[in-house]
N, C-alpha and C positions, 0 to 999 in steps of 0.2 A: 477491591480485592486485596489488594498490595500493604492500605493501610490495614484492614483486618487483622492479616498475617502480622505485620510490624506490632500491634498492640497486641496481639495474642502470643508473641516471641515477650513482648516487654510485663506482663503481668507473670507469664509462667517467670520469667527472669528474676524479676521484683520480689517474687513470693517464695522464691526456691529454698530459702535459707531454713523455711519452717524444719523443725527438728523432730516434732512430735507426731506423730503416727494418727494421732482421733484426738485434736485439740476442740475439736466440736461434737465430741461425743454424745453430750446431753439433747443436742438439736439432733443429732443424726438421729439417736432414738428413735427422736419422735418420730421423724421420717420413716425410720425404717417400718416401724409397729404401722403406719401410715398404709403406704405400699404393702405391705402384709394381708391388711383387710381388703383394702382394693383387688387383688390379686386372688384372694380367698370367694370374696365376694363375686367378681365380677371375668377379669382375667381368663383365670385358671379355668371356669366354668365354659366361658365362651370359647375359648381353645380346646376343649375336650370334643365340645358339638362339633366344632373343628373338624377338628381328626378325626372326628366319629362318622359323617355324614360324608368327606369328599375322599371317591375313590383312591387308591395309593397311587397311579401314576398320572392322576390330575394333581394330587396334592406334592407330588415329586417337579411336576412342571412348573406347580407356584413358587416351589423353595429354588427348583434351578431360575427360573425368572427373577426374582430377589437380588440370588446370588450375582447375574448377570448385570445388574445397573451396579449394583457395588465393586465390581472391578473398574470402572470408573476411578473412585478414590483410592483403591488399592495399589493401581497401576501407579498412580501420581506420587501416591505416599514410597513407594517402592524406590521409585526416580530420585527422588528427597533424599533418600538414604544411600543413592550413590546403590543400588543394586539395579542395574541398568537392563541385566539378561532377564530377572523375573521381571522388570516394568514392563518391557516391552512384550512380555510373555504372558501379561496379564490385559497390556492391549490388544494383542492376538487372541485371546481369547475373548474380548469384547467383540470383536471385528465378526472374529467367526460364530458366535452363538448369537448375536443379532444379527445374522443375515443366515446361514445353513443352521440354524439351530430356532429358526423361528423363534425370534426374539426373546431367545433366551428360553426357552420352554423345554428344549432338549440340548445337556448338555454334549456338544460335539467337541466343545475342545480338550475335555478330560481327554475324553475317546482317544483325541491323536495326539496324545500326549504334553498338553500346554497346560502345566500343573495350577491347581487353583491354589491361592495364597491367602492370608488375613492379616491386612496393614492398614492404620489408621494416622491420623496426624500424632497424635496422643505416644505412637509406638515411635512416630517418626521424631519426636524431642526429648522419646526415654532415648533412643538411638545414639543422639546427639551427645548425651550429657545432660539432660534436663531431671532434674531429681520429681517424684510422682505429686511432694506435697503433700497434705495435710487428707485424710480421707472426708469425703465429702457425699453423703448419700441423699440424690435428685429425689425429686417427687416423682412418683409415676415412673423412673428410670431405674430408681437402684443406685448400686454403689456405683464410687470413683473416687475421683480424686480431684486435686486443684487443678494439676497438669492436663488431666483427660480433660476435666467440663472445659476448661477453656479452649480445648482443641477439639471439641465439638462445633465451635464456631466457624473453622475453615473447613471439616468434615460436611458442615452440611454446606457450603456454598459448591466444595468439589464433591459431593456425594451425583450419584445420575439422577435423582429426582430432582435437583436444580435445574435443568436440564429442560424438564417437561414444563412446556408455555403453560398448557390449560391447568388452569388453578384446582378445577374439582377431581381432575384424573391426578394431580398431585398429591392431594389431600385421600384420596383413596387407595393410590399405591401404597402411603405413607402406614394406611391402619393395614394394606395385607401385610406390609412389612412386619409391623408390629405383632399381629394375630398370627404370623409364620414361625416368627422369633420366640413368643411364648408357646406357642404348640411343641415347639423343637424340645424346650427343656421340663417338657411335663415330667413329672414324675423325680425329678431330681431331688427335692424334697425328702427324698428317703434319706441320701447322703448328709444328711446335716447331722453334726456330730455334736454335741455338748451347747453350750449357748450361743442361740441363733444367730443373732448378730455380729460374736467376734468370729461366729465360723462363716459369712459372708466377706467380713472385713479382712480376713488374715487369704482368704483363699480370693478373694479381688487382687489384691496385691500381687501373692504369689502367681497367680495367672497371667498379668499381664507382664512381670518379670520375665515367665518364661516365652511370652509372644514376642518380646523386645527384644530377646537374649536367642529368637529361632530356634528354643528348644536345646539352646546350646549352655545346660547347667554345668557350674563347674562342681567337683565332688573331691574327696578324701580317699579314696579309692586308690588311684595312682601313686599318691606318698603311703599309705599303707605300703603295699609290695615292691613302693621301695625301700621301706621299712626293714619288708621280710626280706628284701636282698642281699642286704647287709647285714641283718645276720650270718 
């Protein structure tokens, strides 16, 4: 585990200097148009059945169940970053939705107030000072970056499906995760504004800036009116 983390600190490190935004643009293409058809094809279709066929508070028990093993890496990533009251608030809420919350199925710790959070290793080395790299768009995943793919390697060792001995209840968690996650953003597709791929590429970025950043953008607003003061 230890060496993991050490090579996945030393490639994001090694690579950080990249300047260029989409130096692999012409591969991402491909990729992207890639994922497009898959998703057209096959995805999108299957998630609709989805959502069409499981009642809403069965299908509300699978998404809190999800959400439940992923405060697992949440809580940790949380720790990483020296924010100690959510980690531990995100282990509380592990605690209590796997045991009063039937394993995750009904969220009780929103209820009494142990806020839900979304922190990955990837947020945990923008945190840091680790620049994003170079955009880099997975097969079958979608966008990202240098910083994120590689921080998917200690994501899934601290993810909760690591967790689970039995190999085939792994591998079956693993696609409700997946078929929960595309269910969630059906219909998003409408939002895509001018050409497809720089409006994924520019709006990846910017999302995860502001996940890094805890919604805390800085703005122009404030030197305006003190603009207007001084007049």
């Amino acid at each position: 585990m230890i060496k993991i983390l050490i090579i996945s600190f030393s490639l994001v490190f090694s690579l950080n200097a990249y300047s260029d935004v989409d130096p692999f643009e012409d591969i991402n293409l491909i990729t992207h148009n890639f994922n497009a058809k898959i998703d057209e094809n096959f995805s999108a279709p299957i998630a609709k059945v989805y959502v069409n066929i499981m009642p809403d508070k069965l299908e509300t028990g699978v998404s809190n169940f999800v959400a439940n093993y992923e405060d697992v890496n949440i809580g940790l990533n949380n720790l990483l970053q020296g924010k100690i009251k959510d980690g531990f608030s995100d282990i509380g809420r592990l605690l209590v939705n796997s045991t009063v919350g039937v394993l995750g199925f009904v969220d009780v710790a929103s209820k009494i107030g142990l806020e839900k959070h979304d922190e990955d290793f990837g947020q945990t080395l923008g945190y840091w000072g680790f620049g994003p790299g170079p955009y880099i768009v997975l097969p079958f995943l979608g966008p990202s970056s240098l910083r994120d793919t590689v921080a998917q390697i200690p994501d899934a060792f601290l993810g909760g499906l690591f967790f689970v001995e039995h190999e085939r209840t792994s591998y079956e968690l693993t696609l409700v995760d997946l078929l929960e996650t595309r269910a969630r953003y059906l219909g998003m597709e409408s939002l895509v504004i001018g050409d497809e791929y720089l409006f994924y590429r520019d709006a990846y970025f910017q999302n995860r800036e502001y996940e890094i950043l805890d919604g805390i953008i800085d703005d122009d607003f404030e030197d305006f009116e003190d603009f207007e003061d001084f007049d």
